[in-house]
C-alpha positions as CSV (number, residue, x, y, z in Angstrom):
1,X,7.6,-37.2,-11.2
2,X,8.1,-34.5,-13.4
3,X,8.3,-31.0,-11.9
4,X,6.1,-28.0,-13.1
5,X,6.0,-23.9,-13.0
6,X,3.1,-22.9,-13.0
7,X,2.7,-19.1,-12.6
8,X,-0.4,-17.3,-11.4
9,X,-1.3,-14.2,-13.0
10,X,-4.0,-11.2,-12.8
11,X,-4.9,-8.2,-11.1
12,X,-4.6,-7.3,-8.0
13,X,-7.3,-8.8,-5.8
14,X,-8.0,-11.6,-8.6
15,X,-7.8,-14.4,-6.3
16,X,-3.6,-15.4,-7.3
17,X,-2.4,-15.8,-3.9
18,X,-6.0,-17.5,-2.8
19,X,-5.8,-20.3,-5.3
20,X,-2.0,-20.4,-5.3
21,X,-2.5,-21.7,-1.4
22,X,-5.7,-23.3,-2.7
23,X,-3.9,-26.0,-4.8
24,X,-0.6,-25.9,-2.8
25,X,-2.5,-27.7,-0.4
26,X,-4.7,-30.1,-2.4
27,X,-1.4,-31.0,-5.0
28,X,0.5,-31.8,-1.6
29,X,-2.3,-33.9,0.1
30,X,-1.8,-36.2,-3.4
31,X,2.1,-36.3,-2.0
32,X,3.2,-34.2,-4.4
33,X,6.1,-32.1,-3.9
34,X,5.4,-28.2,-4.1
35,X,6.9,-25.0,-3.2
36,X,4.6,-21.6,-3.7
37,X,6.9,-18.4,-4.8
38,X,5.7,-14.4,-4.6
39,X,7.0,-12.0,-7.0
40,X,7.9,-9.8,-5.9
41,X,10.3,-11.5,-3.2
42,X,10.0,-8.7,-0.4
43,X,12.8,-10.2,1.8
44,X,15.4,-9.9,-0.7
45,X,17.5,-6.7,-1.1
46,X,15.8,-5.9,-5.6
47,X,12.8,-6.9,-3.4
48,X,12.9,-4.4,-0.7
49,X,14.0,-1.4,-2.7
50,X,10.7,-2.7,-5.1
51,X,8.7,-1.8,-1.9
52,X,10.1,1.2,-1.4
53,X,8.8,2.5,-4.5
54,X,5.5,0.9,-4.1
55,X,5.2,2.9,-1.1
56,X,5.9,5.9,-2.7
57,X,9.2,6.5,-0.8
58,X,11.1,5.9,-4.4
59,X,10.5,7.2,-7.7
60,X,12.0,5.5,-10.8
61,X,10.8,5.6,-14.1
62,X,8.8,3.1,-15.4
63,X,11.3,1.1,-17.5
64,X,13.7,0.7,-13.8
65,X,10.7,-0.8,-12.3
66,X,10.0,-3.2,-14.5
67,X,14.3,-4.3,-14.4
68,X,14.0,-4.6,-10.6
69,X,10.8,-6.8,-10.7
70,X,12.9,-9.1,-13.7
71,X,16.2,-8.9,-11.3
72,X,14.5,-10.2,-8.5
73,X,13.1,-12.7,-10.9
74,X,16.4,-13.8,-11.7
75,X,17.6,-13.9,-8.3
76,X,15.2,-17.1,-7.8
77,X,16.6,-18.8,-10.9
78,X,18.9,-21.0,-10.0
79,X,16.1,-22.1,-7.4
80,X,13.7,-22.4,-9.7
81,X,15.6,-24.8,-12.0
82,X,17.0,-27.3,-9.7
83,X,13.5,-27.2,-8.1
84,X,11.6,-28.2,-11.1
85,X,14.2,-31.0,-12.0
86,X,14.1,-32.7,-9.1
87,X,10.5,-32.9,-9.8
88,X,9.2,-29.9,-7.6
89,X,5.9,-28.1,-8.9
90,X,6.5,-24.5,-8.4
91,X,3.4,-22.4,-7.8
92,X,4.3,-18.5,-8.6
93,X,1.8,-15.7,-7.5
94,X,3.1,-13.2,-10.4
95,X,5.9,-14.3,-12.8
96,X,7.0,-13.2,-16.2
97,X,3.3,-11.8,-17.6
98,X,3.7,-9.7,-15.0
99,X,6.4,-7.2,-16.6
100,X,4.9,-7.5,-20.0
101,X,1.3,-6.8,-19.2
102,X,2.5,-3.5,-16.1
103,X,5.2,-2.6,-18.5
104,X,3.3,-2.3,-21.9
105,X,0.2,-0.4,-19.7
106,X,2.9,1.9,-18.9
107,X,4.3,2.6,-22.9
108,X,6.9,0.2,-22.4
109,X,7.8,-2.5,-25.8
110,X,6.4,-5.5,-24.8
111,X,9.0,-7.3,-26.8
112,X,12.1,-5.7,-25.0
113,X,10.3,-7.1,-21.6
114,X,9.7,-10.6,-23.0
115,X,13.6,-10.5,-24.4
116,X,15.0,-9.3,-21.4
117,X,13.4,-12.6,-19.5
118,X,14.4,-15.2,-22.2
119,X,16.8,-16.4,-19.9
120,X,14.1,-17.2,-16.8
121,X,12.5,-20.5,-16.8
122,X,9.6,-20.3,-18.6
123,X,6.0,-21.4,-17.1
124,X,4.9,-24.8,-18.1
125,X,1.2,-23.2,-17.2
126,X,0.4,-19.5,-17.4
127,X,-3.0,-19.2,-15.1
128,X,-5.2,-15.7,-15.6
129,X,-7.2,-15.0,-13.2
130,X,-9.3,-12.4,-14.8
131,X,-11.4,-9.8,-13.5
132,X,-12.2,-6.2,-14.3
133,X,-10.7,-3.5,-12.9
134,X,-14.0,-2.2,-10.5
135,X,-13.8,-5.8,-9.6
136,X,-9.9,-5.5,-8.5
137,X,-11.1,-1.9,-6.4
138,X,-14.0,-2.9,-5.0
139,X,-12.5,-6.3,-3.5
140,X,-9.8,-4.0,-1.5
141,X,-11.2,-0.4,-0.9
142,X,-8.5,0.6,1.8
143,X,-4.0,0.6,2.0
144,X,-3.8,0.6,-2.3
145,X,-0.5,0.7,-3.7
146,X,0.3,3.7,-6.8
147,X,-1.0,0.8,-9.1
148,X,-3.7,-0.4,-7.3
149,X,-5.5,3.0,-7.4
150,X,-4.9,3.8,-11.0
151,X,-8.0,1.9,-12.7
152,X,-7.3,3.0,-16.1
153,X,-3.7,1.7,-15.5
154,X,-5.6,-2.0,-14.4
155,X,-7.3,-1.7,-17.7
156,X,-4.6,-1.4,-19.8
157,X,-2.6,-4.1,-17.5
158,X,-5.7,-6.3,-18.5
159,X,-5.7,-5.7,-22.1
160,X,-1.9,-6.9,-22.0
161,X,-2.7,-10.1,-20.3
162,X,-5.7,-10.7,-22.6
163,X,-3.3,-10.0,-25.8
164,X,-0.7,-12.7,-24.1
165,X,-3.0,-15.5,-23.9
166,X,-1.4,-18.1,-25.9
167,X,-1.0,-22.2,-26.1
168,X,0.2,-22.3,-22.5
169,X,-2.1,-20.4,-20.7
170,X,-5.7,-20.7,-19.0
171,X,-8.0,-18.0,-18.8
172,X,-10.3,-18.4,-15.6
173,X,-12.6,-15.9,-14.9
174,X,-12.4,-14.8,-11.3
175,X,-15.1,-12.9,-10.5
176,X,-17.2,-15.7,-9.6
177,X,-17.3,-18.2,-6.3
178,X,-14.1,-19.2,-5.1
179,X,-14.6,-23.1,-5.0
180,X,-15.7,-22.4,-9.0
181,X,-12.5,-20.7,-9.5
182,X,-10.5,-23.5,-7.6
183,X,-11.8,-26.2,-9.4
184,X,-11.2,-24.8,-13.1
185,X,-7.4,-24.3,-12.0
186,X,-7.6,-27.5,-10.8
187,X,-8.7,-29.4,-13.8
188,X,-5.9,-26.8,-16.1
189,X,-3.1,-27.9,-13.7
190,X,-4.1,-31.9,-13.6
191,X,-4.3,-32.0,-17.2
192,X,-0.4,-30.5,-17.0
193,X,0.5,-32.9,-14.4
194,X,-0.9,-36.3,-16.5
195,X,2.3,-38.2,-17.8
C-alpha cells in the first residue's frame, strides 16, 4: 500500500485535531497503517522553547518563530520519509501551510517560508478546515495563546490559507456539524488513497 501525508490545516479551533483522530481511527479500522503527528512537537527541545514563547515567557521576532516551527518540522523528517515509504499514512494537525499562512499575516515573504521548507516532505493532501475568525474565538473563550486572541491576526492567517489553495488541497468548511465535516475529509482522503 502506498503511504500518504496528509496535513491538516486551519485556525485554531477549526476542528484539525478532531478530524485528524476522526479518520485515524476509521482509515485504521480498514487495516490501514497510520500514525497522527502535531506541529508543533511539544516534547522535543525547538518544541518546548516554541511553548515558551506561546506562553509569553519568550519574545522573538516574528521571522525566529516561524524558523523554530520549520526546525521542529525538520526534526520529524527522517520519520516522516521512512514512514510514508513503508506505506504509512501520516495524518499531521498543522504542517507546512502553517508557516506560510502565520508568517505572511505577520509581514513575513511567503516565498522565503515556502523555500526554506523545500527540503520537508511535501503533503500528498493539504486539508483546510476553514472557519472565520469569530468562529475560531467563540469555540474557545478561555486559556488563548498571543495568537489566539489577535482576531485580525486570524484573518489575515485565513487570507494566507485561502491564497494557498492549490491542486493538492481541499477546502472544507468547518463551521458546520462535525459528522458533515468528517465525511467531506473522508471522501478527499479516499479519493487519495484509490490505486
Amino acid at each position: 500500500m502506498t503511504g500518504l501525508l496528509i496535513a491538516f490545516e486551519g485556525l485554531d479551533q477549526s476542528g484539525k485535531q478532531t478530524q485528524a483522530e476522526r479518520l485515524r481511527d476509521r482509515l485504521t479500522a480498514t487495516a490501514r497503517r497510520v500514525r497522527l503527528l502535531s506541529f508543533p512537537d511539544y516534547t522535543t527541545s525547538i518544541g518546548q522553547e516554541i511553548g515558551h514563547a506561546l506562553r509569553g515567557q519568550r519574545q522573538y521576532a516574528a521571522d525566529v518563530m516561524q524558523l523554530l516551527y520549520v526546525a521542529n518540522r525538520y526534526e520529524w523528517k527522517p520519520q516522516i520519509e521512512g514512514e510514508r515509504a513503508a506505506g504509512t499514512v501520516l495524518l499531521c494537525d498543522r504542517y507546512l501551510a502553517s508557516s506560510i499562512a502565520y508568517g505572511e499575516a505577520q509581514g513575513l515573504d511567503g516565498g522565503w517560508l515556502r523555500d526554506v521548507q523545500r527540503f520537508l516532505p511535501q503533503p500528498d493532501l493539504t486539508l483546510l478546515l476553514d472557519i472565520a475568525p469569530a468562529t475560531s474565538a467563540r469555540r474557545k473563550t478561555v486559556d488563548r495563546d498571543a495568537y489566539e486572541r489577535d482576531l485580525a491576526l486570524l484573518a489575515r492567517v485565513r487570507e494566507s490559507y485561502l491564497r494557498q489553495v492549490s491542486a493538492t488541497w481541499t477546502r472544507v468548511d468547518a463551521d458546520r456539524d462535525r459528522e458533515a465535516v468528517a465525511e467531506d475529509v473522508y471522501a478527499a482522503v479516499t479519493e487519495r488513497l484509490r490505486p
